[in-house]
VEXDREN-2710 file (C-alpha; in Angstrom, 1 decimal):
% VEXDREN-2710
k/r/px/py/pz
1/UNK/129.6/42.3/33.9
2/UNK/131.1/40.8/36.8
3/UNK/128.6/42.5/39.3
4/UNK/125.8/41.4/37.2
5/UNK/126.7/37.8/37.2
6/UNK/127.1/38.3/41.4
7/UNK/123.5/39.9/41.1
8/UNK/122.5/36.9/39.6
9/UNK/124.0/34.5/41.3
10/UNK/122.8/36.5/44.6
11/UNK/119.1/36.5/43.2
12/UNK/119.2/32.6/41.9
13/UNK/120.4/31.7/46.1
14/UNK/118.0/33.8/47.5
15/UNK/115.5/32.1/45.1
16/UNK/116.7/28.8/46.1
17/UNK/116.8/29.4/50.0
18/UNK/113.3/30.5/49.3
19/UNK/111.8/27.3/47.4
20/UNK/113.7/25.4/50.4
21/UNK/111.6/26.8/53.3
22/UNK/108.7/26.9/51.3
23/UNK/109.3/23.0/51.0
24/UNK/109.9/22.6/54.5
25/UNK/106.3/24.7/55.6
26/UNK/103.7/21.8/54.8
27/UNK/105.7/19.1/56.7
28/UNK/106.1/22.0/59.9
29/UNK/102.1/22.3/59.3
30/UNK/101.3/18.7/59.0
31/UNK/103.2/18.0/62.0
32/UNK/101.7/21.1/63.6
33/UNK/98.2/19.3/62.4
34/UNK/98.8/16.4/64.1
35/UNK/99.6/17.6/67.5
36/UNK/96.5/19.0/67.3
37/UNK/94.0/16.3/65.9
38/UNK/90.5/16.0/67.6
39/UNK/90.0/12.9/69.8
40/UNK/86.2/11.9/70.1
41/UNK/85.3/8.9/73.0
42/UNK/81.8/7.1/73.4
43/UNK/79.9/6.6/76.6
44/UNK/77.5/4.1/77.6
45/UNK/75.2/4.4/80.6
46/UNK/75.3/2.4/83.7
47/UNK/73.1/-0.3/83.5
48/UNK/71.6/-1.8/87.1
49/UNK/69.7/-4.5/85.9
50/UNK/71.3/-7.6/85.4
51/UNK/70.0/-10.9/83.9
52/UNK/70.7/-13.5/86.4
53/UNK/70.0/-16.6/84.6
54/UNK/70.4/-16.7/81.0
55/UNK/69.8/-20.0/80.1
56/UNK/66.0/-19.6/82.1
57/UNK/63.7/-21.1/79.8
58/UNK/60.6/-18.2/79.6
59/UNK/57.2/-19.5/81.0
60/UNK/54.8/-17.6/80.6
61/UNK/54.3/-14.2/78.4
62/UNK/51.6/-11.4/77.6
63/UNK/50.0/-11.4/74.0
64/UNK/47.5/-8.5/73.0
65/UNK/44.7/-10.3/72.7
66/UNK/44.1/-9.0/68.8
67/UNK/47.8/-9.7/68.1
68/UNK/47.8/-11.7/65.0
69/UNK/51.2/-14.0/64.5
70/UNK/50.1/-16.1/61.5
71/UNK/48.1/-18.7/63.3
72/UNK/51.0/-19.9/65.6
73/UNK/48.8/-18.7/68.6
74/UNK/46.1/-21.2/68.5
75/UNK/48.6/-23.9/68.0
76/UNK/48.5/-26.9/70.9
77/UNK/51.6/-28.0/71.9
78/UNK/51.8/-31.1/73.7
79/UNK/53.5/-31.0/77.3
80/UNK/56.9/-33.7/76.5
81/UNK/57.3/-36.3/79.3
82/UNK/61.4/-36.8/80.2
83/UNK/62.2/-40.8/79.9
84/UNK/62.1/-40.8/83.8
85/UNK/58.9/-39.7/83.5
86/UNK/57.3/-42.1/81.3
87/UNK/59.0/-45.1/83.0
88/UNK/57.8/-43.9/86.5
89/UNK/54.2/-43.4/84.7
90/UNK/54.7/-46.9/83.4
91/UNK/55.6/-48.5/86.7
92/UNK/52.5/-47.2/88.2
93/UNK/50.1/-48.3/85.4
94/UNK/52.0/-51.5/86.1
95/UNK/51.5/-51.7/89.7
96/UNK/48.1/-50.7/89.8
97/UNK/46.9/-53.2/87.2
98/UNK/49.1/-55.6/89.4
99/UNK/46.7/-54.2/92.5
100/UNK/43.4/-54.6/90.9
101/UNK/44.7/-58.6/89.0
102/UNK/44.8/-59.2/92.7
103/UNK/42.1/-58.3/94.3
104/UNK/39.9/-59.5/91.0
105/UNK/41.8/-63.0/92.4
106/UNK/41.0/-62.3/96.0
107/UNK/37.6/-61.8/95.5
108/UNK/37.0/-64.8/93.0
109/UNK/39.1/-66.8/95.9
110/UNK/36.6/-65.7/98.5
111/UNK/33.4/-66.5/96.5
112/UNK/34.6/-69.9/95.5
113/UNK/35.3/-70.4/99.2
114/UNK/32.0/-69.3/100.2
115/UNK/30.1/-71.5/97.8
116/UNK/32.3/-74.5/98.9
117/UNK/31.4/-73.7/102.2
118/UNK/27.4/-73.6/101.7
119/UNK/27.8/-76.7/99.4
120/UNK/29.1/-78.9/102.4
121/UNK/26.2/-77.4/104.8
122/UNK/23.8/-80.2/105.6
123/UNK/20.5/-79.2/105.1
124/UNK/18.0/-78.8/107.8
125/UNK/15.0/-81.3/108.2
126/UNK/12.2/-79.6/108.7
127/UNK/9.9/-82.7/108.9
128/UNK/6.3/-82.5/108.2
129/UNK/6.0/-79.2/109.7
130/UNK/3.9/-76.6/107.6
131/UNK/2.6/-73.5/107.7
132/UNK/4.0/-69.7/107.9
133/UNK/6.7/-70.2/110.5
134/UNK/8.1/-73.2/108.6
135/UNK/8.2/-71.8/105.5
136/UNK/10.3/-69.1/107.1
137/UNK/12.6/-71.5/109.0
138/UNK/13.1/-72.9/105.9
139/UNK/13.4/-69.7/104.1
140/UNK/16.2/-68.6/106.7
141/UNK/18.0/-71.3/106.1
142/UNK/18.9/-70.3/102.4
143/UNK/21.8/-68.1/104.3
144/UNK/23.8/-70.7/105.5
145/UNK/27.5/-69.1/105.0
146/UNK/27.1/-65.5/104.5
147/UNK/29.4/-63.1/106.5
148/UNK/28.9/-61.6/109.9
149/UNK/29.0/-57.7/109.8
150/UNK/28.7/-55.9/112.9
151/UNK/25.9/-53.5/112.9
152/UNK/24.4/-55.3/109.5
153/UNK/21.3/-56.2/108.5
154/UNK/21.5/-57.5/104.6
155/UNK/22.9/-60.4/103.0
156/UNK/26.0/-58.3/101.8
157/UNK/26.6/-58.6/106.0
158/UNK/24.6/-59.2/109.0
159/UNK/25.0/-59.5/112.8
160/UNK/22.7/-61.6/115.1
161/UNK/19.7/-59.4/115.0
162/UNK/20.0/-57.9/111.6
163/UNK/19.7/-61.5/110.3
164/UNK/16.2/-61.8/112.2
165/UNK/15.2/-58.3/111.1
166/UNK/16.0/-59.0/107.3
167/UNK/14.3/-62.3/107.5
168/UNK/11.0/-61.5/108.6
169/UNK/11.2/-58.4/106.9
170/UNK/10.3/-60.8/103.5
171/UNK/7.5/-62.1/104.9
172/UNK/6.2/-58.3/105.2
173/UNK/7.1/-58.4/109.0
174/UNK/8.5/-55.8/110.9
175/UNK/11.1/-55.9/113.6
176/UNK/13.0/-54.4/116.1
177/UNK/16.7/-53.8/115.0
178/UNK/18.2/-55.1/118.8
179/UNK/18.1/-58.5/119.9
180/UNK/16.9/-57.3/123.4
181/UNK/13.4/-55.5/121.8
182/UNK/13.0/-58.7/119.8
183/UNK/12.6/-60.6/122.7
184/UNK/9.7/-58.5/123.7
185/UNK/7.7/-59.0/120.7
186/UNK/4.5/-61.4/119.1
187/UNK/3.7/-63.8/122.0
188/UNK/5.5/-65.4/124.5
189/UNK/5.9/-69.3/124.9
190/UNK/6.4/-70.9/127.5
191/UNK/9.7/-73.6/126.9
192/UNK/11.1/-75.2/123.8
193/UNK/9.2/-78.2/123.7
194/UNK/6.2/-75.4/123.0
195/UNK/8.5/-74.0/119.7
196/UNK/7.9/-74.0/116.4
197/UNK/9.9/-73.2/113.4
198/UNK/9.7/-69.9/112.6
199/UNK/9.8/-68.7/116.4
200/UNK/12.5/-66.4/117.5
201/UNK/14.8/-66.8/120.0
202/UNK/16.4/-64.2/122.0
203/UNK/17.5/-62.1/124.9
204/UNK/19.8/-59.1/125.3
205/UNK/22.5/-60.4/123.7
206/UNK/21.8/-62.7/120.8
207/UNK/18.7/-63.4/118.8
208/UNK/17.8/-66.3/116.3
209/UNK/15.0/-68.0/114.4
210/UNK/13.9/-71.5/115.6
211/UNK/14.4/-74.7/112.7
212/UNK/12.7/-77.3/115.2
213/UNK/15.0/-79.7/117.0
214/UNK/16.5/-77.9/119.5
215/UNK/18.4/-76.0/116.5
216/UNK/18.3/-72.4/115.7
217/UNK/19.5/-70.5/112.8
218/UNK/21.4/-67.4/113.8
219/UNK/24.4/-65.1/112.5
220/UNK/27.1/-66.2/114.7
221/UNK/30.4/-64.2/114.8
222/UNK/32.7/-62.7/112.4
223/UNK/34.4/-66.7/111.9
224/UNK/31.0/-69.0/111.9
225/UNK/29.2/-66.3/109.8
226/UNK/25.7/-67.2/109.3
227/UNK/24.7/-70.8/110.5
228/UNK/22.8/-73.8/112.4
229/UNK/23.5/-74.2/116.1
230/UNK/22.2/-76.0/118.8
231/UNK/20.2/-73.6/121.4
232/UNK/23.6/-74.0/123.2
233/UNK/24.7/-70.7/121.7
234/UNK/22.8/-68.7/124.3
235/UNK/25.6/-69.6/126.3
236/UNK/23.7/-71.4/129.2
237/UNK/21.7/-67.5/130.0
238/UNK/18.3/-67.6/129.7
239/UNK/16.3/-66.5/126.5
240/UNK/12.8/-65.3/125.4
241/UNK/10.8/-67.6/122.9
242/UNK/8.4/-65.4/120.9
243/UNK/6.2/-66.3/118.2
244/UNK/5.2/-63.4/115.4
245/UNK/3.5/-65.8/112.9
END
């Protein structure tokens, strides 16, 4: 009986030692589990192209042609102006209205000064004198006051010649343009006291249409503009008296 009870009692330890390991296996295996867990890692490729400005605003771009984006492509959008902008805009708009105010003034000024000018112009008396050549003389004399223009020959501006030229040009008479080939033309006469209105007076120099008197009427200089002077604008030099009418 005794040895049965040692049988058992040897049996019930070895059962006992047994359960113990068998308890201690999964923790040796989980541990043995971990040591050996799988570690996976991610790679990303090398990237040599670098965005250098991010905050670039895009300016231009490339649509397929039959892209369709809901109607946004045909949309205008208007260009935006920064305030510095628009006041410099202003500024000029200012400026040049300022510009043209003044020459508008200017140009009135110089008109008004004009007009004074050929109001306080005596006029010429041409006497009894009739004919072509005085009603010429007296024609010419409607000019008194319009500018000297080098190289001119209209009323907008006129030099010596040009005057003549434009003159007898409205009584359908053709002229030289120089004041030296108008001394060449019609015929000659012999002094002043010979001249009649209408005749022209001129050398190489200076040329001028005869009123009577001893007075011509001649485009001057760039200061006198276009008036009546005595002969005595020739300057003392010696002139041509021709007669074309």
């Amino acid at each position: 009986m005794t040895n049965v009870k040692n049988i058992i009692s040897t049996s019930v330890a070895v059962i006992a030692t047994g359960a113990m390991f068998a308890c201690v296996a999964p923790f040796a295996s989980a541990d043995s589990a971990q040591t050996s867990a799988v570690v996976s890692s991610r790679s990303f490729p090398k990237t040599s192209s670098v965005k250098k400005n991010l905050f670039a605003e895009a300016t231009s771009t490339s649509v397929d042609k039959n892209s369709k984006w809901g109607g946004i492509e045909t949309l205008d959008v208007p260009q935006t102006e920064s305030q510095a902008e628009k006041e410099a805009a202003a500024a000029a708009a200012a400026q040049k209205a300022a510009d043209e105010a003044a020459a508008a003034q200017s140009a009135a000024a110089a008109a008004a000064s004009r007009s004074e000018q050929r109001a306080s112009i005596p006029q010429v008396d041409l006497g009894k004198m009739t004919g072509t050549g005085a009603e010429l003389a007296s024609f010419s004399l409607k000019f008194q006051g319009y500018p000297y223009v080098a190289g001119g020959n209209t009323p907008a501006g006129w030099d010596c010649s040009g005057f003549v030229q434009y003159v007898f040009s409205q009584f359908g008479i053709s002229l030289p343009r120089t004041s030296g080939a108008q001394a060449t033309v019609g015929t000659p006469i012999a002094s002043l006291a010979d001249a009649k209105p209408g005749d022209i007076l001129a050398n190489g120099t200076h040329a001028a249409i005869y009123i009577g008197n001893g007075q011509v009427m001649n485009a001057m200089n760039p200061v006198q503009g276009t008036a009546v002077s005595g002969v005595s604008v020739f300057g003392g030099a010696g002139y041509s008296i021709r007669r074309v009418m």
